[in-house]
C-alpha positions, 0 to 999 in steps of 0.5 A: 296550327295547334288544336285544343283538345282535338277541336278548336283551332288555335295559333294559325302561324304561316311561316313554318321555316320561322318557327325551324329556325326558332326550334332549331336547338331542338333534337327532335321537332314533332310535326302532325299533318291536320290536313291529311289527319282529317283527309282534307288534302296534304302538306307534302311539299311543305312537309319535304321543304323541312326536311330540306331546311332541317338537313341543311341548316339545323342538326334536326330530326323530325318525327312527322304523322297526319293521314298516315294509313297507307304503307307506300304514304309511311315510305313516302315521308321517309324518301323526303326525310322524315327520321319517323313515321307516326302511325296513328288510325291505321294501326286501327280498324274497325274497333280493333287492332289492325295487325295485318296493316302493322305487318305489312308496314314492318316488312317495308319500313324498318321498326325503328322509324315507326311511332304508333299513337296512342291518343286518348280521350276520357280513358278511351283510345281516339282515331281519325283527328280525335274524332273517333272512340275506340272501346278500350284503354291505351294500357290495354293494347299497348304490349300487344303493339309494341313489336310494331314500333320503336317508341308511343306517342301518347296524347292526353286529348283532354288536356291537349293544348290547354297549359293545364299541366300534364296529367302525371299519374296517368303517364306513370299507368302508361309506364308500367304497361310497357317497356318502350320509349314513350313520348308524352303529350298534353297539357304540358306547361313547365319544365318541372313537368318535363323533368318528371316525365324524364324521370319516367324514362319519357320524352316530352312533346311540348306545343302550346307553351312553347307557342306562347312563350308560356314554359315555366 
């Protein structure tokens, strides 16, 4: 399933194991779990199967968020085989960074295999399935996050699944705000995108274009 720009629903695919194999000359696959995002359930199993077929079929790391609020929910992706945890509204709470959550989760998940998100909708920081608007800028809490994580996942909501090309200029402001690795998303629909984004010591994570056979 892909949503476009956090609401429409959109590209509804029932064999998953079809698209590991098609994406299987990938490093990384990128997997959000919309379900637990939106805490209407969870793909747990589904989500240990990929690992499974992933390990055995494909030299293949999958980076996995969705409803990850909870330290023991984060080491229980790891025990299936999960390579990274994307923390994305729990490193929140109540308008403000949620140190004491991303403390605790450090202690017991190595930094390495965490990713926190940063997606952002009309220049504000959004949680709970893009549903929720924090009162600041990605740029204005992302150093003071970062000795949390290995890497961003940085979304452009707006343009989240729309093929209406990444918005660089933004990528670059976010480049300038910390020295960690980033993964950028939204919008993205060539492969001159991915170039500049590579440019800017960032990596792509590319849905729809791939979906629709669209990347030019």
């Amino acid at each position: 399933m892909q949503l476009v720009r956090g609401r429409k629903r959109e590209l509804a695919v029932a064999d998953v194991f079809g698209l590991l194999e098609k994406f299987g000359r990938y490093k990384w696959l990128h997997l959000i779990d919309l379900d637990a995002a939106m805490g209407q359930g969870s793909n747990g199993k589904l989500i240990r199967e990929l690992c499974k077929s992933a390990r055995q079929n494909h030299n293949v790391k999958l980076r996995v968020g969705g409803g990850v609020r909870t330290v023991s929910r984060a080491r229980d992706l790891l025990a299936l085989g999960v390579s990274q945890v994307i923390i994305g509204s729990a490193a929140f709470r109540d308008g403000k960074m949620n140190l004491r959550f991303l403390r605790r989760l450090c202690a017991k998940v190595p930094r390495k295999r965490i990713v926190i998100a940063l997606d952002t909708a009309n220049g504000r920081v959004t949680t709970h399935g893009w549903l929720r608007q924090l009162p600041f800028r990605p740029e204005q809490v992302i150093e003071q996050l970062s000795p949390f994580c290995s890497a961003f996942l940085c979304t452009d909501v707006d343009r989240e699944g729309t093929m209406t090309g990444a918005n660089l200029p933004w990528f670059r402001s976010l480049r300038t705000a910390t020295h960690h690795p980033i993964i950028a998303a939204g919008g993205i629909r060539s492969r001159r995108e991915i170039l500049a984004l590579e440019k800017l010591g960032m990596d792509a994570a590319v849905g729809m274009a791939v979906y629709k056979h669209r990347l030019r």
